[in-house]
MIDOSE-1310 file (N, C-alpha, C; in nm, 2 decimals, decimal comma, always signed):
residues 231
xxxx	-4,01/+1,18/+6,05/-4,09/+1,13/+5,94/-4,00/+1,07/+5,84; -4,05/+0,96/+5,82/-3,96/+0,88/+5,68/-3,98/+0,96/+5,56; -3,84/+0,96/+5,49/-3,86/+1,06/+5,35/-3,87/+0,93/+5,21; -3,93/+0,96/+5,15/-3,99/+0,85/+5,04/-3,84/+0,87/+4,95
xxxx	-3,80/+0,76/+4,90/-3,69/+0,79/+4,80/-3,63/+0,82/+4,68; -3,60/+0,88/+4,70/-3,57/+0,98/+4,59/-3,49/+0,92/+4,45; -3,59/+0,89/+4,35/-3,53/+0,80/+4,22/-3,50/+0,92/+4,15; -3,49/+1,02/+4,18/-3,47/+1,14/+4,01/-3,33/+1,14/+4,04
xxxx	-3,27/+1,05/+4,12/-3,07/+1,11/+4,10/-3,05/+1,04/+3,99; -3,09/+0,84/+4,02/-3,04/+0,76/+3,93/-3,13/+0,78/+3,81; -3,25/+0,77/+3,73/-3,30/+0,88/+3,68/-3,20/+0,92/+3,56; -3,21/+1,04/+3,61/-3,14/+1,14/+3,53/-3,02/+1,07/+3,48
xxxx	-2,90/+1,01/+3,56/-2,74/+0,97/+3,47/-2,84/+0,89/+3,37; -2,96/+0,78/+3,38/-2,95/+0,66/+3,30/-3,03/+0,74/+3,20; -3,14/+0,83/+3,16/-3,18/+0,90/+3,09/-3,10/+0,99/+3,01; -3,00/+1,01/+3,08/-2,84/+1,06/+2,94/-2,77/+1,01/+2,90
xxxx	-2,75/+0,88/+2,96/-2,68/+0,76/+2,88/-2,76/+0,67/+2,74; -2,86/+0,71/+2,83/-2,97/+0,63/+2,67/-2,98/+0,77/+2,54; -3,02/+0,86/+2,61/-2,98/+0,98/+2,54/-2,84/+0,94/+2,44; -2,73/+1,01/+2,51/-2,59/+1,00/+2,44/-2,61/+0,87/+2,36
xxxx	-2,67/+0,77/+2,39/-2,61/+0,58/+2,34/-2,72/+0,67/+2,16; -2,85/+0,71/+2,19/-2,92/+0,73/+2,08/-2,81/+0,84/+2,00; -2,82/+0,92/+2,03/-2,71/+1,03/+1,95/-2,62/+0,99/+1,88; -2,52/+0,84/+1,93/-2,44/+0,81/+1,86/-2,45/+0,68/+1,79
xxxx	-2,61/+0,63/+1,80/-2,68/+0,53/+1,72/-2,70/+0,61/+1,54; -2,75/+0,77/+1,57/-2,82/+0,88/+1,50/-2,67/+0,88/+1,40; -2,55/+0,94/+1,47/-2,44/+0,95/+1,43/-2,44/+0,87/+1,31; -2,39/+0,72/+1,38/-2,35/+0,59/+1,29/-2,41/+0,59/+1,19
xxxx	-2,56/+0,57/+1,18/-2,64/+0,58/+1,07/-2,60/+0,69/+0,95; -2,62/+0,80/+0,99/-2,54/+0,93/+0,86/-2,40/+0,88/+0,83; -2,29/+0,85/+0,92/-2,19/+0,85/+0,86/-2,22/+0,68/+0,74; -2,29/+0,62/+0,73/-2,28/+0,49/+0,69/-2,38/+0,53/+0,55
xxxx	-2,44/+0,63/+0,57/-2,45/+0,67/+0,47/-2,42/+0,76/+0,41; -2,36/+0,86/+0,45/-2,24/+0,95/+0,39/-2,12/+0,84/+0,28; -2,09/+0,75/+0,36/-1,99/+0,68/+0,27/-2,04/+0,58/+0,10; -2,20/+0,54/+0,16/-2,24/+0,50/+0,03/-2,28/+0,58/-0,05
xxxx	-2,34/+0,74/-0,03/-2,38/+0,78/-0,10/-2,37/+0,94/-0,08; -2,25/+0,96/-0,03/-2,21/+1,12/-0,02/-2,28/+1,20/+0,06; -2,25/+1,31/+0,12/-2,34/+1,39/+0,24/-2,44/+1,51/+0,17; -2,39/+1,56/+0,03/-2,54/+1,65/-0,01/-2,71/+1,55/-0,05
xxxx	-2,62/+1,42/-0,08/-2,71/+1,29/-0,17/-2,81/+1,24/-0,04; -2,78/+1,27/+0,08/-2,82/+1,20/+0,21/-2,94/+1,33/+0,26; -3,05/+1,30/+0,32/-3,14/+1,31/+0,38/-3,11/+1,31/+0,50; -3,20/+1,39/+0,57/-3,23/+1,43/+0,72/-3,35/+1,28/+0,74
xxxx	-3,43/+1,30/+0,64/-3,50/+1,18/+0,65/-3,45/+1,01/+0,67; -3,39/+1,03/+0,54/-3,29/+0,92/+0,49/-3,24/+0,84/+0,66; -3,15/+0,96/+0,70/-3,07/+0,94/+0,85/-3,19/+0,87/+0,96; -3,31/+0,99/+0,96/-3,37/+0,93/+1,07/-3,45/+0,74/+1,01
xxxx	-3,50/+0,73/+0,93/-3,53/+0,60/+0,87/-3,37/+0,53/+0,94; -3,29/+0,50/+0,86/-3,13/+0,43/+0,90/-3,14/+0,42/+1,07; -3,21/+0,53/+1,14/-3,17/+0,51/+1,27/-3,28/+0,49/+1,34; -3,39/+0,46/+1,25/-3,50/+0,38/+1,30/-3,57/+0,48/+1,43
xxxx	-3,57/+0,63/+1,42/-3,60/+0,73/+1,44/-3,73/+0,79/+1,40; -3,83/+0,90/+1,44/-3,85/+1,01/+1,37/-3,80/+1,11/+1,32; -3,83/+1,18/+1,22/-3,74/+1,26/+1,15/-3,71/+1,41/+1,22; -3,84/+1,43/+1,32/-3,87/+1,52/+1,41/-3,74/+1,50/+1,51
xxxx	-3,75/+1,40/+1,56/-3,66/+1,31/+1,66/-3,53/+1,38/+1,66; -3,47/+1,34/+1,53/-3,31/+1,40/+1,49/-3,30/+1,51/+1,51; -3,42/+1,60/+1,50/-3,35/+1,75/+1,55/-3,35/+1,79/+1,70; -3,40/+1,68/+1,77/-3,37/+1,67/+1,89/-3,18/+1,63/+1,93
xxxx	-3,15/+1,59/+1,82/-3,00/+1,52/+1,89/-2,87/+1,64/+1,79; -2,94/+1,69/+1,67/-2,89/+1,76/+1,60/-2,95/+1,85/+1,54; -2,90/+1,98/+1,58/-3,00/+2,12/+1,54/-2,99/+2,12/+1,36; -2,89/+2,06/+1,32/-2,92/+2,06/+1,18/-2,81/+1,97/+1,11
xxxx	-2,83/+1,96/+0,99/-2,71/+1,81/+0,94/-2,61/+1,81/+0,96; -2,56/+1,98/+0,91/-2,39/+2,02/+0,89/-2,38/+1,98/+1,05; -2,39/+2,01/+1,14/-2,36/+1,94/+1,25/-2,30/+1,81/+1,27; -2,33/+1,71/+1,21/-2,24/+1,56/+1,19/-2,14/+1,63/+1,10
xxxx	-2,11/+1,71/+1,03/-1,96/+1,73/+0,99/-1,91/+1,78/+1,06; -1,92/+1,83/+1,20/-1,82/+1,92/+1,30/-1,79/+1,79/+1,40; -1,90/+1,68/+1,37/-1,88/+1,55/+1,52/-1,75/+1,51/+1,45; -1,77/+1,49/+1,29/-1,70/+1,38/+1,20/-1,54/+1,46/+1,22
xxxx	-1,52/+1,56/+1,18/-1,40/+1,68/+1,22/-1,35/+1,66/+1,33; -1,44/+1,65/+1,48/-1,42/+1,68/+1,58/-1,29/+1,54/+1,63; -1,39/+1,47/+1,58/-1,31/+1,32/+1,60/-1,20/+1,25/+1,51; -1,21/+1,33/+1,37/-1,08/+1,31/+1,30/-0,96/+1,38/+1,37
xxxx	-0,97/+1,51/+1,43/-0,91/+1,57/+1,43/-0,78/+1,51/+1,59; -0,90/+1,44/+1,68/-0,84/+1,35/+1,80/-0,76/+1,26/+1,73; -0,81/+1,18/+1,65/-0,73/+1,02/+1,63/-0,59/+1,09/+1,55; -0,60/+1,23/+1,46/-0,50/+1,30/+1,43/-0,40/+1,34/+1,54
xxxx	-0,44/+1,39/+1,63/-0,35/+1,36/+1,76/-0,27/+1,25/+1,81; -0,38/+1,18/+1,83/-0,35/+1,06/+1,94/-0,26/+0,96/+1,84; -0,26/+1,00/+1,63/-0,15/+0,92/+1,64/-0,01/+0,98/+1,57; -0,01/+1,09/+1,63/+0,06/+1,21/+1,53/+0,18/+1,21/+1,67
xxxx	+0,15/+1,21/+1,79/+0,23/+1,27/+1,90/+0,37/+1,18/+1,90; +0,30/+1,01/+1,91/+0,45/+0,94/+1,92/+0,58/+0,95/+1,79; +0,48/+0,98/+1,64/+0,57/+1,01/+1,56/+0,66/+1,12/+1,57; +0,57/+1,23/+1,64/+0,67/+1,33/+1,62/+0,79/+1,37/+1,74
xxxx	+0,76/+1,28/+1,82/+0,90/+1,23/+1,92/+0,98/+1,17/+1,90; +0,95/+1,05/+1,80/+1,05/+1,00/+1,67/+1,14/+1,05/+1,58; +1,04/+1,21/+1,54/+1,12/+1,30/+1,45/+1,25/+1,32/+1,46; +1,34/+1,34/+1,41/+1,47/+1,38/+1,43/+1,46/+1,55/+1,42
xxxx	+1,36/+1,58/+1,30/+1,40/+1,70/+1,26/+1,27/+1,76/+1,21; +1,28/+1,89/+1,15/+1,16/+1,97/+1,11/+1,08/+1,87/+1,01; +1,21/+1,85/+0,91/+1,12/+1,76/+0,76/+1,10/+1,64/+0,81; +1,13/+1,55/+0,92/+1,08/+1,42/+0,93/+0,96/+1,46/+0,99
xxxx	+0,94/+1,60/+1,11/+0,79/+1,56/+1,17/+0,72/+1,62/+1,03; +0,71/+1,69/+0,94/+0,64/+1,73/+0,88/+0,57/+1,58/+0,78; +0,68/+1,51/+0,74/+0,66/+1,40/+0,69/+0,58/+1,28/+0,74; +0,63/+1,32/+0,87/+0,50/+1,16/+0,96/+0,40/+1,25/+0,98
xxxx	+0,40/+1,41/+0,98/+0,24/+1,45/+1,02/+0,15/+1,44/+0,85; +0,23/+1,43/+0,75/+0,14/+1,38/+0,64/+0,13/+1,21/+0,63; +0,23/+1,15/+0,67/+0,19/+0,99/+0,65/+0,07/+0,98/+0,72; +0,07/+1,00/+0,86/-0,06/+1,00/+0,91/-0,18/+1,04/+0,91
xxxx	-0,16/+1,18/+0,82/-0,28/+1,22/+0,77/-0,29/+1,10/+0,68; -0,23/+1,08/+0,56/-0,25/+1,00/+0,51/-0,35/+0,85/+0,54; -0,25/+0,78/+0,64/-0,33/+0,69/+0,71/-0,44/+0,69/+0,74; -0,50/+0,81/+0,79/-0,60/+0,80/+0,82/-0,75/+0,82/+0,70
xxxx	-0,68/+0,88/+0,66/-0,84/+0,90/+0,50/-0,77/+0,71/+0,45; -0,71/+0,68/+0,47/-0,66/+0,58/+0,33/-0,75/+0,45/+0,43; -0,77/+0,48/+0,55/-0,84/+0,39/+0,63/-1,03/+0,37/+0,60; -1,05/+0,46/+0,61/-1,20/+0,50/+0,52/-1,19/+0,59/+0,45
xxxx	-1,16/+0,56/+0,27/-1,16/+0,60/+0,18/-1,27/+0,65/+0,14; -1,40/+0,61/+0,10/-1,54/+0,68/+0,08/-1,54/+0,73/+0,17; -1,55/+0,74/+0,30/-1,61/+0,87/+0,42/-1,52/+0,96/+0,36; -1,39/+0,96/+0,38/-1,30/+1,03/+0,39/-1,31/+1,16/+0,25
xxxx	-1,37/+1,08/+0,17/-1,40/+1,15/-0,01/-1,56/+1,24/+0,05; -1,64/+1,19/+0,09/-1,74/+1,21/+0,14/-1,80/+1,36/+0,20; -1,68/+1,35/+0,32/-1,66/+1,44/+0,41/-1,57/+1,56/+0,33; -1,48/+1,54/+0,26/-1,39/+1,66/+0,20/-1,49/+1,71/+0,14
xxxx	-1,58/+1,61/+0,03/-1,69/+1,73/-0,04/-1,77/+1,82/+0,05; -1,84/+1,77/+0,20/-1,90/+1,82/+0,25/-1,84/+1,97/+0,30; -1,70/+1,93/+0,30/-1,63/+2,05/+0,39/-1,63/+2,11/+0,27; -1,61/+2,11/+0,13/-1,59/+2,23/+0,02/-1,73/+2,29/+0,02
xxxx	-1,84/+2,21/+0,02/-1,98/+2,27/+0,00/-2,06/+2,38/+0,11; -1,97/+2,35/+0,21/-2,08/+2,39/+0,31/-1,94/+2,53/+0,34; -1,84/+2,52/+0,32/-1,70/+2,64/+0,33/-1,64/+2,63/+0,43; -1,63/+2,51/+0,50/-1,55/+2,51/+0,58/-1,42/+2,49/+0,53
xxxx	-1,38/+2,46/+0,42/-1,16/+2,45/+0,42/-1,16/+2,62/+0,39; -1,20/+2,69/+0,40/-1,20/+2,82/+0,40/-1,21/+2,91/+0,52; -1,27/+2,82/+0,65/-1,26/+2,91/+0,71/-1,13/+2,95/+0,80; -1,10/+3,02/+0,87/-0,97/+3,07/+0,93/-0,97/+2,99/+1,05
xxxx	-0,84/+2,94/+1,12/-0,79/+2,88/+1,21/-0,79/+2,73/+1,21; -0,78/+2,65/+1,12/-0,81/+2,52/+1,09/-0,71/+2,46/+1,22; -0,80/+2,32/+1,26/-0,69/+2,22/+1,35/-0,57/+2,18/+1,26; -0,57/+2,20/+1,15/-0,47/+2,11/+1,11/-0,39/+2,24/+1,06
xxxx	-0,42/+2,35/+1,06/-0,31/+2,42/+1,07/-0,25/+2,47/+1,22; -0,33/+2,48/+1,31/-0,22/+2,47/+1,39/-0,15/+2,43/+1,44; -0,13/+2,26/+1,42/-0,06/+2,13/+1,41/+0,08/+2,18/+1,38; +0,05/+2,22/+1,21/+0,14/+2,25/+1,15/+0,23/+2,36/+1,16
xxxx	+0,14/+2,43/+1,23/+0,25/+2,61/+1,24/+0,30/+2,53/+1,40; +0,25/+2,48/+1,45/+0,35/+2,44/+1,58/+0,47/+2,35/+1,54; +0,47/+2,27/+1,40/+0,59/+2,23/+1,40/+0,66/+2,31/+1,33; +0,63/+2,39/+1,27/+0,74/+2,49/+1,16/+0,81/+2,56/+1,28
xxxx	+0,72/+2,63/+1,38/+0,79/+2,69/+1,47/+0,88/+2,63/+1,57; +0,82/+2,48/+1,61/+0,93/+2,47/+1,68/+1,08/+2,41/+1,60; +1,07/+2,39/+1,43/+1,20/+2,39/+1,36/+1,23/+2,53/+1,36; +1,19/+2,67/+1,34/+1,24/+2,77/+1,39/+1,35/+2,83/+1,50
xxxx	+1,30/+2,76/+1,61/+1,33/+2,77/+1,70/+1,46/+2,66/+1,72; +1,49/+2,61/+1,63/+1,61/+2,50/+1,64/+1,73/+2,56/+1,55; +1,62/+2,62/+1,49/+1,71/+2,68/+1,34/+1,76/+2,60/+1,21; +1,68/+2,55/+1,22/+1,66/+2,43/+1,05/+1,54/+2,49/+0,99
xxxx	+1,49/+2,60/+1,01/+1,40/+2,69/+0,91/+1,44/+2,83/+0,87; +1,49/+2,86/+0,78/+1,56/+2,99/+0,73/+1,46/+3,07/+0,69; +1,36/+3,08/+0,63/+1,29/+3,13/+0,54/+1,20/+3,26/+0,61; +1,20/+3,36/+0,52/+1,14/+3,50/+0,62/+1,01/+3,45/+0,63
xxxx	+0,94/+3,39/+0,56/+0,77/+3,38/+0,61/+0,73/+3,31/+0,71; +0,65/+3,42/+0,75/+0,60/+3,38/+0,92/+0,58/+3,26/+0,90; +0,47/+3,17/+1,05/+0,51/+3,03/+1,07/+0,33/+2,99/+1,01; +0,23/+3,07/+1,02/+0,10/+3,08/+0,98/+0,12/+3,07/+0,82
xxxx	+0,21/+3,15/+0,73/+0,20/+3,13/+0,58/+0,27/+2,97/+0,55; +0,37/+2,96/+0,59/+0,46/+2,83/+0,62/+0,33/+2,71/+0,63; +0,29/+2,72/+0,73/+0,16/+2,59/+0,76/+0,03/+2,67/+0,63; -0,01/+2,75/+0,65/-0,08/+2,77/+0,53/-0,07/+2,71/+0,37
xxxx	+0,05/+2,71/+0,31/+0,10/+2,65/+0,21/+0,13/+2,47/+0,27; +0,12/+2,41/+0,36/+0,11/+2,26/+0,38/+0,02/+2,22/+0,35; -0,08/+2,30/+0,46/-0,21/+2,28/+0,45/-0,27/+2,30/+0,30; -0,26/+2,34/+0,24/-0,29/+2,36/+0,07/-0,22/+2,25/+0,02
xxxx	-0,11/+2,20/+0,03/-0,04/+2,14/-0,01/-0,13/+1,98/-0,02; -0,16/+1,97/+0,17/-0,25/+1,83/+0,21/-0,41/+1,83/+0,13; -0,47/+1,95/+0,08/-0,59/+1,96/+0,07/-0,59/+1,90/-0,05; -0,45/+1,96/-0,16/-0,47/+1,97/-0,31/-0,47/+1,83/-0,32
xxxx	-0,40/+1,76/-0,28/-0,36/+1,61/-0,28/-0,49/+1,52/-0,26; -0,52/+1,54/-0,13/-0,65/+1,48/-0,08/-0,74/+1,49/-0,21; -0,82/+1,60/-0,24/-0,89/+1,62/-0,34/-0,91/+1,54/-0,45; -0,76/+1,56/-0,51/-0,73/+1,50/-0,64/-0,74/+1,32/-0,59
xxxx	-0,68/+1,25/-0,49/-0,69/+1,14/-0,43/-0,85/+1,08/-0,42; -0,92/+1,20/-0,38/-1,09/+1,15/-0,37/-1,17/+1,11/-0,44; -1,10/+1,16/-0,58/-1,20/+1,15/-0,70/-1,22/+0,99/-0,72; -1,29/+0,94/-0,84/-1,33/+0,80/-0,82/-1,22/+0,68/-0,76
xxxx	-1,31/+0,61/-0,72/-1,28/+0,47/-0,63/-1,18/+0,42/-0,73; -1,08/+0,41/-0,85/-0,99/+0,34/-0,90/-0,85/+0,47/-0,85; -0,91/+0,56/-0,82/-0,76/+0,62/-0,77/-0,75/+0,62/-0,65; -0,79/+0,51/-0,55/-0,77/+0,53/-0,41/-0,69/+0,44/-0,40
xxxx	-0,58/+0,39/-0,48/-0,54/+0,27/-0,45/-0,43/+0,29/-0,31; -0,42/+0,15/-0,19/-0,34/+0,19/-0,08/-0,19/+0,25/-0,13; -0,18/+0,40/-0,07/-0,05/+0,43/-0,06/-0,05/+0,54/-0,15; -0,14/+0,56/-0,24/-0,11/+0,62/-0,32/-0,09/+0,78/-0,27
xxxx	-0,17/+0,79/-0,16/-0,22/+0,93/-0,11/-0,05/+0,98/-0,03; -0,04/+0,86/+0,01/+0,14/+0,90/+0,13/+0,21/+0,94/-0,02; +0,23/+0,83/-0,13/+0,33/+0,87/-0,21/+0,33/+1,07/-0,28; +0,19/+1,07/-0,30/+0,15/+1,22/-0,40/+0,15/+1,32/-0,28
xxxx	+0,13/+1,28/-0,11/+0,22/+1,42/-0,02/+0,37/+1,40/-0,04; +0,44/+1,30/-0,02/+0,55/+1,30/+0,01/+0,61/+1,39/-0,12; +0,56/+1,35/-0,25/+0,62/+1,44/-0,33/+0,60/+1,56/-0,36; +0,51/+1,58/-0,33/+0,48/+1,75/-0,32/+0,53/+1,79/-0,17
xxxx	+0,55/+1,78/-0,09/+0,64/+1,83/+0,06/+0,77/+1,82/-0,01; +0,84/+1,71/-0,09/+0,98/+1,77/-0,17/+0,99/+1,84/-0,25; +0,84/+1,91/-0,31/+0,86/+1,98/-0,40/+0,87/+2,09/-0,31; +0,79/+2,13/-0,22/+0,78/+2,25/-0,14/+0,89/+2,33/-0,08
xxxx	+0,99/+2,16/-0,03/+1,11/+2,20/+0,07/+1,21/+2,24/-0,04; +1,26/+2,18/-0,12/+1,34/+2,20/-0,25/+1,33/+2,29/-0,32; +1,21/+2,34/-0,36/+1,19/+2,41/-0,48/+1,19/+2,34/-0,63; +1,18/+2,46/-0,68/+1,13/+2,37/-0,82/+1,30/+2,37/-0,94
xxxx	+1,34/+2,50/-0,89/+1,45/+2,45/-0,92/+1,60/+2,41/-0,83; +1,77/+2,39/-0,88/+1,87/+2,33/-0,82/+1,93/+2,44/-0,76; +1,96/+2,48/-0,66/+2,07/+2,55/-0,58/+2,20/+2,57/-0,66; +2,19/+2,65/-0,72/+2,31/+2,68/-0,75/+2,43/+2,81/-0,73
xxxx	+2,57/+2,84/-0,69/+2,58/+2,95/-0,62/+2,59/+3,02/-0,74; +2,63/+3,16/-0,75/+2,59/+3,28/-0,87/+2,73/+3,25/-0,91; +2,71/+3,28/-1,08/+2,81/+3,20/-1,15/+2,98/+3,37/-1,10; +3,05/+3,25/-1,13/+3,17/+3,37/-1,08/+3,18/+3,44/-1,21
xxxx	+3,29/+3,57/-1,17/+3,28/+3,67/-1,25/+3,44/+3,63/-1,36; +3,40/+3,66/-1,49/+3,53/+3,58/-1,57/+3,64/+3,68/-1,57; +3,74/+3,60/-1,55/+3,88/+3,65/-1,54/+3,92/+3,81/-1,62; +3,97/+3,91/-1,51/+3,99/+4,05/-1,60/+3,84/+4,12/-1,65
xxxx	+3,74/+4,06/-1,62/+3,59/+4,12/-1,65/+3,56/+4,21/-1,55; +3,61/+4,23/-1,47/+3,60/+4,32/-1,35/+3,66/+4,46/-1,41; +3,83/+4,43/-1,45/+3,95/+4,55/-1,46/+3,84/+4,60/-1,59; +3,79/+4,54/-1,71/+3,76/+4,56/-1,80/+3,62/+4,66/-1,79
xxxx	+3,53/+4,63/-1,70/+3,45/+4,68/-1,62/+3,51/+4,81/-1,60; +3,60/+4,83/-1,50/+3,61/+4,97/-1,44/+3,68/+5,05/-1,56; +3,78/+4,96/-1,67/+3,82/+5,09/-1,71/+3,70/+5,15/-1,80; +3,60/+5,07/-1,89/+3,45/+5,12/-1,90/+3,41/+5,25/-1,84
xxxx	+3,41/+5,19/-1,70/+3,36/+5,29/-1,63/+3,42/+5,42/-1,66; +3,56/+5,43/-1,60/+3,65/+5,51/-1,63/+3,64/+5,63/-1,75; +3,64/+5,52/-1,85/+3,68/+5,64/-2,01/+3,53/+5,72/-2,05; +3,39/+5,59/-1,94/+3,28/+5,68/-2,03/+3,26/+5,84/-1,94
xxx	+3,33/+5,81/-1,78/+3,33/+5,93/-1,70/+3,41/+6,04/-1,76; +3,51/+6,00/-1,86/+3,59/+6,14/-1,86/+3,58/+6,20/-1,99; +3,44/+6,12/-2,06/+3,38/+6,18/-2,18/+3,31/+6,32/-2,16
């Protein structure tokens, strides 16, 4: 007996592709308005309008808003990869990868300035730079450790406080960098890490060795010692 043919295979792939293609139609639209007009200022509504949706619809593709900040994360945190790896095979050393892994952060907010401002508020309001195990710290505790492991890092604090203090370092900067559109100027964001990573590696003050002890201040020392013992 002839079997009638069976359309639910092809079906179903093209039914998730229009799916997915909608999802990331939904996407575009929030992030395009995230950058005009910031992500608390933005609507659920707002988004589904922009994406020429129901509003019902969106919670079909997203169980709730903060969700586009984990896509938006999800995907900064790749292109942070994909262009972080050849620099740091360039590195010579601990402070050069530490340096291209902030240029590149850099580069990348300085590429979309409003998202980038956009998205940091969203991440302060909702608590995500607070929560524990950030991507971008373990970027960082992987390079501290593998300068550990070369031995161009002296310092007793584990390799987690080490990247913890970067990561504060990249946040404070960012921040201050986000505020209005006349302080985004290109470059400015590379210049204000690079100088705070020399402040970090250096310190705030100059190395200097402990002053030597002045001539006969020693003998004069012990006999001190001496006359107050045999009082």
């Amino acid at each position: 007996m002839r079997q009638p043919p069976d359309e639910a295979a092809p079906t179903a792939p093209r039914r998730e592709r229009r799916k997915e293609r909608t999802r990331e139609h939904v996407y575009a639209a929030a992030v395009a308005l995230f950058s005009r007009q910031g992500y608390a200022d933005t609507s659920v509504a707002q988004i589904a309008e922009q994406a020429g949706i129901g509003r019902g619809t969106f919670f079909n593709y997203f169980p709730h808003k903060d969700c586009l900040i984990n896509i938006w994360t999800q995907e900064r945190v790749r292109k942070l990869h994909r262009r972080l790896a050849p620099r740091l095979q360039d590195a010579s050393d601990t402070v050069g990868a530490l340096r291209a892994c902030m240029s590149t952060l850099s580069d990348l907010n300085e590429e979309e300035p409003e998202l980038s401002a956009a998205m940091l508020t969203a991440w302060i309001q909702t608590g995500r730079l607070l929560q524990p195990g950030p991507p971008l710290g373990a970027i960082l505790t992987g390079i501290v450790e593998q300068g550990r492991a070369r031995g161009e890092i002296h310092t007793a604090a584990s390799a987690e406080q080490i990247a913890g203090a970067l990561r504060d370092l990249y946040i404070g900067a960012l921040h201050r960098w986000s505020r209005p559109t006349a302080d985004r100027a290109h470059g400015r964001l590379d210049t204000e890490l690079q100088q705070a990573l020399n402040l970090l590696l250096h310190g705030l003050t100059p190395h200097r060795p402990p002053p030597r002890p002045r001539p006969g201040a020693g003998v004069s020392a012990r006999a001190d010692t001496r006359t107050a013992s045999s009082r």
